[in-house]
N, C-alpha and C positions, 0 to 999 in steps of 0.2 A: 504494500500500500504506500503511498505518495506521503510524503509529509504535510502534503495541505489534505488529503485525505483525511490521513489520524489525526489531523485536530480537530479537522471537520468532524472526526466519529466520535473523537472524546469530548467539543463541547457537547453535540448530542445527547451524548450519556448524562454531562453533568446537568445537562436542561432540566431532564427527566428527573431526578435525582433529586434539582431542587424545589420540584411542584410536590415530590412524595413524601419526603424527610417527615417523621412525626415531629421532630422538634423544632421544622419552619411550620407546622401546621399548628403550632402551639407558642409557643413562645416568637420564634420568629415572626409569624404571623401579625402578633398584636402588637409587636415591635414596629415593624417595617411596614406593615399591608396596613392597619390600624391610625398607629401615632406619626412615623415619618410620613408615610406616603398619602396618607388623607390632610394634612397638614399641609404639606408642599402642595396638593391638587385646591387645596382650599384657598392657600394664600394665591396661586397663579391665577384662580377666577377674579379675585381680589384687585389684580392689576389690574391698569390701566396706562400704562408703560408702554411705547409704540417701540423703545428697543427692546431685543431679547433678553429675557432674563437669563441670571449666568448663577449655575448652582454649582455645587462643589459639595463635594464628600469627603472628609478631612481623618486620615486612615483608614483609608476604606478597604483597604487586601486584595483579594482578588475582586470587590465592587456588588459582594453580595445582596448589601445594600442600598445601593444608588441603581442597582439592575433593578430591585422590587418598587421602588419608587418612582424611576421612568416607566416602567410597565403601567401603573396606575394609573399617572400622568402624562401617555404617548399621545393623546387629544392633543396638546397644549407643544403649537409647533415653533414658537420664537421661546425655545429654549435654547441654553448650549449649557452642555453636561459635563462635567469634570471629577475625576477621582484624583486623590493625592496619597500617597504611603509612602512612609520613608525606604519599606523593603522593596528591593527591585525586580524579584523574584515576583512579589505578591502584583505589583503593577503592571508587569509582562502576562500574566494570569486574565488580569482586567482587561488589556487589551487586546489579546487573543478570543475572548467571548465577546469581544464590543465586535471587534471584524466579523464572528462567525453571523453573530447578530444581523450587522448592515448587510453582509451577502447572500446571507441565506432565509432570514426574514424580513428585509425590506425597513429596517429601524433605523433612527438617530444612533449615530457613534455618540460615544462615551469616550472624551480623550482621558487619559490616565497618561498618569505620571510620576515619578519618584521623587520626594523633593522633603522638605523639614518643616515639620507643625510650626519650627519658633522663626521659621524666614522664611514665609511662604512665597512664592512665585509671581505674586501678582499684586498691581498699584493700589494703591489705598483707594477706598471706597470704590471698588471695583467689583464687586459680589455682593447679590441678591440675595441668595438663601444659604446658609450653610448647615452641614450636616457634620455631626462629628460623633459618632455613636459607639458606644464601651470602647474609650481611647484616652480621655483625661487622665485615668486611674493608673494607665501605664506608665506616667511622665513623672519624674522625682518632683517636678518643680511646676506644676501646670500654669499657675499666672502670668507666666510670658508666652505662653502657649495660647491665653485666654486674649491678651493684648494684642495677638496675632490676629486673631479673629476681628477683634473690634475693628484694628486697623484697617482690613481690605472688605469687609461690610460696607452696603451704601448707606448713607443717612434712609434709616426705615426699613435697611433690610433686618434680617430673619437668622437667628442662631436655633439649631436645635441640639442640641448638649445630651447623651444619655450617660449615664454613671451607676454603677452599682451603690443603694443607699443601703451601709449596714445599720441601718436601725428600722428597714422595711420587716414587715412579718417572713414573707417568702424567703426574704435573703438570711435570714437570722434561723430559720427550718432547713436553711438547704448548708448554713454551715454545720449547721448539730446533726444532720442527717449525715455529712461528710467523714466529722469525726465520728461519729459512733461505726459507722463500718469501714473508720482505717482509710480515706479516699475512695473506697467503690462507688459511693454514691455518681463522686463527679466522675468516674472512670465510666460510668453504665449508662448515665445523661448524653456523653459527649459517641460513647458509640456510634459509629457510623458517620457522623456528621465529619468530623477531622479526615478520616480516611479521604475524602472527596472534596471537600472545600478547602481545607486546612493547612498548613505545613502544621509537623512535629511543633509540639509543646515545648519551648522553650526559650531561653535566658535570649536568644539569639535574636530571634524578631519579639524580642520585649513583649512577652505575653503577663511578664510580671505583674501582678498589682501592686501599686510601691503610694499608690494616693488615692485611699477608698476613705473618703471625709462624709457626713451626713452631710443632709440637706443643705441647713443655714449656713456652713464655711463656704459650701460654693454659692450660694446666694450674695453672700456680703460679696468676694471677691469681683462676682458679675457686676454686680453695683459698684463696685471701687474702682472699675476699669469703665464708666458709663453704657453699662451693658444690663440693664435691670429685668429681671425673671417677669414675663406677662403670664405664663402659664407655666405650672408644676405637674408631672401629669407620672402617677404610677403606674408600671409595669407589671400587671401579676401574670407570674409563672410559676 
């Protein structure tokens, strides 16, 4: 088989793969299909903007994310679509399913990129919406990561921030679920799902949690950077 073959066959596979996963039928689901992607289709009805608006995905991996949110949003054609990850591996992933996408179903490219949350690529107030979902928690030092953002935001544009809150019920069940069977819990949860979307767990593409803070420290933060919380919205899984 051709090399443009096998990737043709393996996005395929991965297509399928992420309409079935029970844990995009569930968690995913009310993540991406729910809060990001009803959000972003809400705010773009919202416009009245005769330029395109310019959305961006802020560690987005191989674009798991910003794929389920253009799907909701494919109506909505003065878009232009952006992924950002600092692994280059994960961005080459992204842009490999964005091309099978434009070729083989007739879609809006997604440009992806490689690039750093705290010197992002693009002029100040230059971005409409931004997406940045389970990614603050990996950064020692998020507030220059947060100033990033504000930076290339338009006056009126759109941050959407997800973070794991340890003092939510779910999140506080699933760490005492973890210890008590020694890590199976999350070994059983993630089954399947890493095998396919994933690289390997570990220290290398910063899967680390190193800044899981409740609510109110990122709230003040957002405010200290003139970024103030319109809407707080929990995730139950």
């Amino acid at each position: 088989m051709s090399e443009q073959g096998l990737e043709k066959n393996d996005w395929s596979q991965a297509e399928k793969f992420f309409a079935r996963s029970w844990t995009h039928i569930f968690y995913f689901w009310k993540l991406r299909q729910v809060m990001l992607a009803n959000t972003v289709k809400k705010l773009l009805k919202q416009s009245k903007d005769d330029a395109p608006t310019r959305i961006i995905d802020l560690g987005c991996g191989p674009g798991t994310n910003i794929f389920d949110v253009y799907d909701v949003c494919s109506d909505f054609k003065q878009v232009e679509w952006f992924g950002l990850d600092l692994n280059q591996r994960e961005a080459a992933m992204g842009s490999a399913r964005s091309k099978y996408r434009v070729q083989e179903r007739d879609m809006e490219a997604i440009h992806f990129m490689s690039g750093d949350i705290f010197k992002l690529p693009f002029a100040d107030s230059s971005i409409d919406i931004l997406i940045s979902s389970e990614v603050v928690e990996h950064l020692p030092e998020p507030l220059p990561a947060l100033k990033e953002m504000q930076r290339v935001l338009k006056p009126g544009g759109y941050a959407m921030v997800t973070t794991p809150n340890p003092r939510n019920l779910p999140e506080m069940l699933g760490y005492a679920l973890d210890k008590i069977t020694f890590g199976g819990f999350k070994n059983f949860y993630w089954k399947g799902q890493d095998e396919v979307s994933a690289p390997k767990l570990s220290a290398e593409v910063g899967f680390g949690h190193v800044s899981v803070h409740p609510y109110p420290i990122w709230r003040d933060w957002f405010e200290e950077i003139g970024m103030p919380v319109v809407k707080k919205v929990h995730v139950i899984w």
